[in-house]
N, C-alpha and C positions, 0 to 999 in steps of 0.2 A: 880148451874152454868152449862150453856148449855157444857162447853168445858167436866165437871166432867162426865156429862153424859154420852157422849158420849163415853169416855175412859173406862166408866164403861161398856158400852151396850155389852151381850154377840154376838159374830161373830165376824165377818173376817172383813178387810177392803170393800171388794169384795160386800160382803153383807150390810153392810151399807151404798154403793152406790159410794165408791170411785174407781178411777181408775191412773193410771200412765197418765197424759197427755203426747200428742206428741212433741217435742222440739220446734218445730215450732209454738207451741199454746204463747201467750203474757206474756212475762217472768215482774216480778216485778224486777228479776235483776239475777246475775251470780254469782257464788262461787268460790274462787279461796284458798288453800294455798299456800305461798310463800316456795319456795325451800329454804332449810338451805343448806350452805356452809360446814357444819359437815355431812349432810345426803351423802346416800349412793349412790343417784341417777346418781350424773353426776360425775363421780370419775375422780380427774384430771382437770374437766373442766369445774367446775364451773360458775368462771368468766365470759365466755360469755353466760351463761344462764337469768339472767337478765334482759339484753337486749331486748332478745326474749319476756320475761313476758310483758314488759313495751309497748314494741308494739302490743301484742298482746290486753291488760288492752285501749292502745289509742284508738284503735280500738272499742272496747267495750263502754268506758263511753260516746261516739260519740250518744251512739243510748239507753243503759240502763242503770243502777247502778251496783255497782262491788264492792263482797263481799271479802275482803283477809283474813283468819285467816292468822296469824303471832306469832312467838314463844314468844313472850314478847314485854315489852314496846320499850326496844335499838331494837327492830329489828322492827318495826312498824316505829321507826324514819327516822332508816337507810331506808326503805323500801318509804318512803313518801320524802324524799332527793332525791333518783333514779328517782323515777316517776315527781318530780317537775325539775329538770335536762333536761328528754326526754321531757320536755314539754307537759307530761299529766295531762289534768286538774283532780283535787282531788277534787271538788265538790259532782262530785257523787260517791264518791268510801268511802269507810268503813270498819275500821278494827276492828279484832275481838280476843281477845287472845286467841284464841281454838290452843293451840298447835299440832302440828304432825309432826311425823321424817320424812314424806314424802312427795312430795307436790302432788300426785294425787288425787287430789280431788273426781273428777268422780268415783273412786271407795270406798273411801274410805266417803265422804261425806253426804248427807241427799239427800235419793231420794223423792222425794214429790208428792203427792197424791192430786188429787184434786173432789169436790162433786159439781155437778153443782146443785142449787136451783131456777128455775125463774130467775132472776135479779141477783142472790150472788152469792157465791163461797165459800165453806168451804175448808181449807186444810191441811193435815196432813202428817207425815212422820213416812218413813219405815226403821226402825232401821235394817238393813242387817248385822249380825255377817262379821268379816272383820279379815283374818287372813294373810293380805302380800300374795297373790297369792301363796296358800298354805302351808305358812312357810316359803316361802323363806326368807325374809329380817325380822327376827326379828331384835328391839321389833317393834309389833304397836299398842300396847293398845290404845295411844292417839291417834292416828288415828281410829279405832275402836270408840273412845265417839263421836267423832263431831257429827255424826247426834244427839245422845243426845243433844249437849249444843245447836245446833241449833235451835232444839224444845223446847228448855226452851226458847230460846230468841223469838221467835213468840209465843211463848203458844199457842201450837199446841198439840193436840194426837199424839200420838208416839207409833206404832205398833210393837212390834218384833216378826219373824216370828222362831227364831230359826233356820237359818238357813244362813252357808256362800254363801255372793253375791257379786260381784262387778258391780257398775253401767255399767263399759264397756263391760260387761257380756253379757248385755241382749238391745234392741233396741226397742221400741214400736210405731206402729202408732195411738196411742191415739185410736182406734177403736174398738181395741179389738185382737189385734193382735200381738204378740211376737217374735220378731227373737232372737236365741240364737245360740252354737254350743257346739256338741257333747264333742269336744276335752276339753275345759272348765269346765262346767257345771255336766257332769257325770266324772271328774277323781275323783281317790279316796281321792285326797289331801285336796279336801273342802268342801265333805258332803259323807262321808262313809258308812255312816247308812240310808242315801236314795236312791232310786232308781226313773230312768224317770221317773215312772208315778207321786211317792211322792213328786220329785221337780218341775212337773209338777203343779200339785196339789196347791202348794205353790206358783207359778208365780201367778194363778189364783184368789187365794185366797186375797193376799197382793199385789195385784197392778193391779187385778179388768179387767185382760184381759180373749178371751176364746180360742182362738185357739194359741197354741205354736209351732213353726216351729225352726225346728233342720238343722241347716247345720254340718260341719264335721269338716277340722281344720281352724286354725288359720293360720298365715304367717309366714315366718322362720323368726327368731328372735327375735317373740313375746312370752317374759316372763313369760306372761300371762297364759298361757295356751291355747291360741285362741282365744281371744277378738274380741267380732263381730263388735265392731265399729271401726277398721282396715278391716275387709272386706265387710259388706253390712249395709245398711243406709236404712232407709224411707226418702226418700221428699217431699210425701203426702201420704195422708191414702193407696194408691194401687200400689203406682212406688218404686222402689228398686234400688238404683246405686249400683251393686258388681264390685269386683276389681276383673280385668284381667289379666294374664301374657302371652304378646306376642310372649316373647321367649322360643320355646319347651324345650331349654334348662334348662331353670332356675327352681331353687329349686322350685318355688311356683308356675309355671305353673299346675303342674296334680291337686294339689288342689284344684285351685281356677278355674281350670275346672267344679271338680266334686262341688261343691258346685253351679258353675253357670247350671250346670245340674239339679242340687237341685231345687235350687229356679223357677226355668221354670215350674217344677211339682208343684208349692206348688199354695196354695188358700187362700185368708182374712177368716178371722173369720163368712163376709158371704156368703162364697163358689165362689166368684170371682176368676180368675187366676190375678197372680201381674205383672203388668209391670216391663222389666226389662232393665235395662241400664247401658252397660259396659261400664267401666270407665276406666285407664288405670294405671297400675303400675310405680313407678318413675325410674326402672332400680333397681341395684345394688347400695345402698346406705351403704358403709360403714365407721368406725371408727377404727385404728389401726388393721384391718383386722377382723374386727367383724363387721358381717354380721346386719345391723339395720332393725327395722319392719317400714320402710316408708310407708306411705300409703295416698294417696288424701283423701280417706275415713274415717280419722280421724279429718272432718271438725266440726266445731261449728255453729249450728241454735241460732243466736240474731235474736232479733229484727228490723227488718227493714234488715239485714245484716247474711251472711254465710260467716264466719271466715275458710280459707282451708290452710291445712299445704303444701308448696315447697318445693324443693329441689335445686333448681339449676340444673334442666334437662330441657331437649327439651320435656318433655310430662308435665311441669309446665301448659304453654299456651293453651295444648289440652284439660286436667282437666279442669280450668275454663273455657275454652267454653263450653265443656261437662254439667256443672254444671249449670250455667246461665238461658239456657228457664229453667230447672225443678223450680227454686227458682222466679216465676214470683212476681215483686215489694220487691225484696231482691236484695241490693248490694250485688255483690258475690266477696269478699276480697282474694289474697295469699296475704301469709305474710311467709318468711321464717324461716322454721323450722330444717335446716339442724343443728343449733347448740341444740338445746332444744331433739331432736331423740336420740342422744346420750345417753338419759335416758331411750328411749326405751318406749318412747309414743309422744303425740303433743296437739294440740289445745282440742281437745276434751277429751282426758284424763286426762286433767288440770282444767278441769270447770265441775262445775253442774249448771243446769237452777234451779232458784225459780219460778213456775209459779205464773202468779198473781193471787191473792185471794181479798175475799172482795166484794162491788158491780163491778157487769160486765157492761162496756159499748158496743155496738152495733158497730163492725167493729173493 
């Protein structure tokens, strides 16, 4: 069987010809888990999380399919009552009993690999050790297998590299080209025993890119440790939107300086300089005096559509026009995320794309 083979063949993903496609490339559909009302994420404030999902899910089955793991049978009910209430249609949406204490998907999730052939598509996933952003929130075991059961349910090869990742880690323009950050990626909380070059080594390896590009930190309030998809994005293989802060005062101004200093030096994978397009910061977003990681830059690439988180500020309207020409023949969506932030992520932290696999059509 061609799949045995393949899981058998000695090398890397890299070497067998796979690579991380770009978000933007033709999704078979989106991954979501549903937030538990026991989990840790929105403490207090639950209740209006929900909401946020359902519009965000309307949003989505508009244009692709939409995958929810959910904790059990009664919470796939309760969960299919919500969404038929907001009037989202359930046709194309499907549930999956892959349980997780958490619902961020994107890191915790199945990152997927794809093999162009002629006309086909082969594709597989990269099982990324997943430890709660360093330990912080145990447990996550369950969160931790999903890519597993993922890849059982497509019988798909399943790579693991041995090593801690989160999808909101790392950015790729399907080219061959890696955005990550320092703050992240080299602390000692999620891979201690390697060094730059060896996690280097491993992007390259398992997700078939060649040039990695290092920015510095993260934004205040990102639990993360620095998640780049809160500060810089691809919108096509060579343009880059980083997030800027206007006010000299504010925490995230010198940061997100030096990082736009950063990026101005850097080059694609083949030796081009990247365009780059400042985007702008939502202000001061907080919760009971806790400072939250808002950010435009934590939008989502569907199909036909770029999903972007608001806030309820006057730089809402500036963001999406900023966004717009870059996403030419994408509706470019807000949809308010000032209740769902409070967990200290948004649209894009809450999904993973499944690219499509299979025979390719033209366009």
């Amino acid at each position: 069987m061609e799949l045995d083979e393949d899981m058998n063949l000695e090398g890397t993903p890299a070497a067998l010809g796979y690579r991380m496609p770009a978000e933007w490339e033709t999704h078979s559909g989106t991954w979501l888990t549903w937030p538990r009302p026991e989990g840790i994420s929105f403490p207090d404030k639950y209740d209006t999380v929900p909401d946020v999902y359902a519009a965000f899910i309307k949003a989505l089955v508009e244009v692709e399919a939409v995958h929810i793991n959910v904790w059990n049978a009664d919470k796939e009910d309760w969960v299919r009552g919500l969404l038929t209430e907001r009037n989202t249609p359930l046709k194309r949406v499907s549930f999956h009993h892959f349980p997780a204490y958490e619902p961020w998907c994107r890191d915790h999730g199945p990152i997927f690999l794809v093999r162009d052939d002629g006309g086909s598509r082969d594709r597989a996933v990269v099982d990324w050790d997943y430890n709660a952003w360093g330990g912080k929130y145990p447990p996550f075991d369950l969160d931790d297998a999903v890519p597993r059961h993922v890849a059982a349910l497509r019988n798909l090869p399943l790579f693991s590299p041995g090593m801690i990742l989160e999808g909101g880690a790392i950015e790729v323009n399907g080219a061959g080209t890696l955005l990550t950050t320092e703050a992240c990626l080299l602390n000692p909380n999620r891979n201690p025993h390697l060094n730059r070059d060896a996690i280097e080594a491993r992007l390259r390896d398992f997700l078939g890119v060649r040039q990695v590009l290092w920015l510095g930190d993260g934004i205040v309030g990102d639990d993360t440790d620095g998640h780049v998809d809160d500060i810089a994005r691809f919108t096509d293989p060579t343009t880059v939107v980083t997030v800027v802060e206007e006010d000299p005062s504010d925490a995230n101004y010198g940061l997100l300086q030096d990082n736009l200093q950063r990026l101005r030096l850097m080059k694609d994978q083949d030796g081009r300089p990247l365009r780059i397009v400042e985007l702008p910061m939502p202000g001061v977003v907080e919760h009971e005096g806790q400072r939250l990681p808002a950010s435009y830059a934590n939008f989502y690439i569907a199909n036909g559509r770029v999903l972007v988180p608001t806030y309820r500020h006057a730089n809402d309207a500036k963001a999406l026009d900023l966004l717009r020409p870059l996403f030419p023949g994408r509706e470019v969506i807000g949809i308010d995320s000032t209740e769902l932030i409070w967990g200290l992520g948004s649209f894009h932290c809450i999904s993973q794309q499944e690219p499509s696999g299979g025979l390719l059509t033209p366009g």
